[in-house]
GULUMZA-44104 format. One record per residue (C-alpha): residue number from 1; x, y, z; residue in three letters. Coordinates in steps of 0.1 Angstrom, whole numbers. Last residue first. Layout:
N
 num    c1    c2    c3 residu
 NUM     X     Y     Z    ALA
...
This chain:
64
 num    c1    c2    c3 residu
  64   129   118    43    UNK
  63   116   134    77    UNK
  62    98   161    63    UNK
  61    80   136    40    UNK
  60    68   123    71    UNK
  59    59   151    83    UNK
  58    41   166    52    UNK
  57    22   135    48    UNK
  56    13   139    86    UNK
  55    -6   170    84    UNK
  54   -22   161    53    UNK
  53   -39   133    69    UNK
  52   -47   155    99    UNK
  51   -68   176    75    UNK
  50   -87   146    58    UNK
  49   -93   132    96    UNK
  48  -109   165   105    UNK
  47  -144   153   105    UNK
  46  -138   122   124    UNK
  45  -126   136   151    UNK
  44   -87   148   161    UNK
  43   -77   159   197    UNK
  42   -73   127   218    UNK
  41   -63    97   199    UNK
  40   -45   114   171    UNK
  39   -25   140   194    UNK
  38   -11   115   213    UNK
  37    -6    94   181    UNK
  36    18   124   170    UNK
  35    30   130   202    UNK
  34    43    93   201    UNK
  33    52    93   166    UNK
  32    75   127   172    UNK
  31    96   103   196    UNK
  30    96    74   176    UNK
  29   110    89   146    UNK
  28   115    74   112    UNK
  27    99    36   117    UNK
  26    71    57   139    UNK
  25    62    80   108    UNK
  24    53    52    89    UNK
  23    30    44   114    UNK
  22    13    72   119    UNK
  21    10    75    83    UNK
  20    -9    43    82    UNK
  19   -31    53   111    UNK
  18   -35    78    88    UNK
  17   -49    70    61    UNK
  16   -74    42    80    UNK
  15   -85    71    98    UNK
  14   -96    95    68    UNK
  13  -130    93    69    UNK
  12  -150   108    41    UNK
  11  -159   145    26    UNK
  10  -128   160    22    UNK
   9  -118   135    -8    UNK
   8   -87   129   -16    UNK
   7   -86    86   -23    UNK
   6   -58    65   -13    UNK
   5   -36    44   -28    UNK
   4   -13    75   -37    UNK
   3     4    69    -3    UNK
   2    12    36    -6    UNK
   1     0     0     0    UNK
């Protein structure tokens, strides 16, 4: 699976996405994975799974 596997739409939930990004991001850097996930579990809902999404693709490409 990879990032262009999934589809861009504002409209639907996002989760799966990034769960996946999460943890990608954790093989890079456990550290920012853990507030990361922190931040996942407690502070993002449904609705704003799209935006998280992008959030972490810049991170992780960040971290490349």
């Amino acid at each position: 699976m990879s990032l262009g596997d999934f589809e861009r739409r504002e409209n639907k939930n996002f989760q799966n996405k990034c769960k996946y990004l999460l943890a990608q991001i954790k093989v890079k850097d456990k550290k920012v994975w853990e507030e990361l996930n922190e931040e996942f579990q407690n502070e993002v809902y449904v609705d704003e799974t799209w935006e998280f999404s992008e959030k972490l693709i810049k991170i992780y490409n960040d971290l490349n």
